[in-house]
Structures are given as C-alpha cells and as structure tokens.
C-alpha positions in Angstrom: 173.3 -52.4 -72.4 170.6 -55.2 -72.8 171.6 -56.2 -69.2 171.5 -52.8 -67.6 168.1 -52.7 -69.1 166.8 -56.3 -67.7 168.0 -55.4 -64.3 166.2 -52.3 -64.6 163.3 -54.2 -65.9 163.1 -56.8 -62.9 163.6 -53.7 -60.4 160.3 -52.1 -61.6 158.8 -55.8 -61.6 159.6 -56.1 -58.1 158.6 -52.8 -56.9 155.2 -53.1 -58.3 154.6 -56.7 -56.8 155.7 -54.8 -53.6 153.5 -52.4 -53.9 150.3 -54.5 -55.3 150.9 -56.6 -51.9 151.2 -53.6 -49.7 154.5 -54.8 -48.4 156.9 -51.5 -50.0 156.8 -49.0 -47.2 157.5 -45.7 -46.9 160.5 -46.3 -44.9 161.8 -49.4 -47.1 161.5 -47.0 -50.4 163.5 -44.5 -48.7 166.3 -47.3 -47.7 166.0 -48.2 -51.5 166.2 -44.3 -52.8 169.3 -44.0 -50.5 170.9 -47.1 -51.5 170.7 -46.4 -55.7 172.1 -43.1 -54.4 175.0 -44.3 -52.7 176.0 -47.3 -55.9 173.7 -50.1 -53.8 176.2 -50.0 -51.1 175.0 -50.4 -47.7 178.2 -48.7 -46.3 178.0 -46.0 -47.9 174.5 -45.6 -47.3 175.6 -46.2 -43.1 178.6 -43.6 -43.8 176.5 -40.7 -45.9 177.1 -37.0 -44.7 174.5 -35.3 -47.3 172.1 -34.3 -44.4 170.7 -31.6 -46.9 169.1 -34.6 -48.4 165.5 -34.5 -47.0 165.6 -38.6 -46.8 168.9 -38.5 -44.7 167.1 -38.8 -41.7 165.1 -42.2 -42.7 168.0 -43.8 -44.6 168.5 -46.5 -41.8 165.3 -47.4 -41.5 164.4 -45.1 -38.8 164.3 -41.2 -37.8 167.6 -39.8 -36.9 167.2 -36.3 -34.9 169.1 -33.5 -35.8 168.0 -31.0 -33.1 165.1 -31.2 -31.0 161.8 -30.5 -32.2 163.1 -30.6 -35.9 160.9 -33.9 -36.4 158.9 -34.4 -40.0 157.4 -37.8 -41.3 158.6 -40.4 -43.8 155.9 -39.1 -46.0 157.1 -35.0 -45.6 160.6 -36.1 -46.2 159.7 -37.9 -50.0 157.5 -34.9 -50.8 160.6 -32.7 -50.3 163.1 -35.2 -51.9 160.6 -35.5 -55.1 160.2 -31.7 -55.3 164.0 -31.3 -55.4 164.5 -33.5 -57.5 161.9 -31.8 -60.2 164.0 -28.7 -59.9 162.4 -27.0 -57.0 158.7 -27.4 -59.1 156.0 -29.1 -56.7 153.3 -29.2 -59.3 155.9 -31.2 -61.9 155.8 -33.9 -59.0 152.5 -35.7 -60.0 154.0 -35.4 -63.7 157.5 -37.8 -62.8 158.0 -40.0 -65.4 160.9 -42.6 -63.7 159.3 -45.4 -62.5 162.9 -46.7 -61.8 163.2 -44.3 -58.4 162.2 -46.3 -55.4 160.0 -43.3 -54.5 157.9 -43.2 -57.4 154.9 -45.0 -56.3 154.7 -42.6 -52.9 155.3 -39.5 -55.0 152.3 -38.1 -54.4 151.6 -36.5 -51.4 152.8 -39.9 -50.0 150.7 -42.4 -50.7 151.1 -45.3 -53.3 149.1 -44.9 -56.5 148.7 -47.2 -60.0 151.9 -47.6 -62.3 150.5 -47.1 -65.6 
C-alpha cells in the first residue's frame, strides 16, 4: 500500500511541476487520462474502441475525425470527459476533489488553475 501511495505521491509532484512550468498541455493530459485508463499501456491506449469517450479522439496526441464537420477542441473534449465523469453534473466539475486524474488541473472550462 505505502508504494501505491508514493507512486501516487510523485505522479501529483510531477504534474504540478508540469504545470508550474507550463509544459502539461492539453493534449499531453489527455495522452496521460487515456493511458491510467487503459493500465499505462501504450497499446492499449493505440488499440482502444471506447469512441463514446469524449477524449478518444485526442488520445494519440492529435484529432482523429469521425465524420466530417464533427470537429470539437482539446479543451471541449475534457469539459465533457470531467462532466461524465461527475455523474452527468457540470456544476460538481469545479468541486473534483482527485488531483490524481491527469485532467484535473484543466478541469475547468479548460484552463490550468492552482492545486491547493
């Protein structure tokens, strides 16, 4: 357990130094999200066929089209994600408590704010 806890603990370390240096991108967040979902396997990250997820367009790193003139931004896409993931509750988004999601610090409405 105390290991599962110190790897947790360095993830948030690193995230926030990513963020604090303005180097954690929408895009690498969503590569992140999509990895913890698939076990932090790139394959299965490569192979995934959840395209109900709202980030399954961006999880290689760039937009894959579904149909034509179905486009929505990075940004869009986490707002959606974060919403599901609240149970469908927009205004419980500002409220997520898990700094341990790699979309945590763009949460809200897509930009980056403070961990505290």
């Amino acid at each position: 357990m105390t290991t599962i806890t110190a790897a947790n603990d360095v993830r948030i370390a690193a995230r926030s130094r990513a963020t604090a240096k303005g180097s954690l991108t929408r895009s690498r967040a969503i590569r992140d999200r999509c990895r913890e979902c698939a076990g932090d396997s790139y394959r299965d990250v490569t192979e995934c066929d959840v395209t109900a997820c709202p980030l399954w367009r961006f999880r290689l790193g760039r937009e894959v089209r579904v149909a034509p003139g179905s486009r929505y931004t990075r940004a869009k896409a986490i707002r959606l994600h974060c919403v599901e993931c609240m149970g469908g509750q927009a205004y419980l988004v500002p409220q997520c408590v898990s700094p341990l999601c790699a979309l945590f610090g763009f949460r809200n409405w897509g930009t980056v704010h403070d961990r505290r």
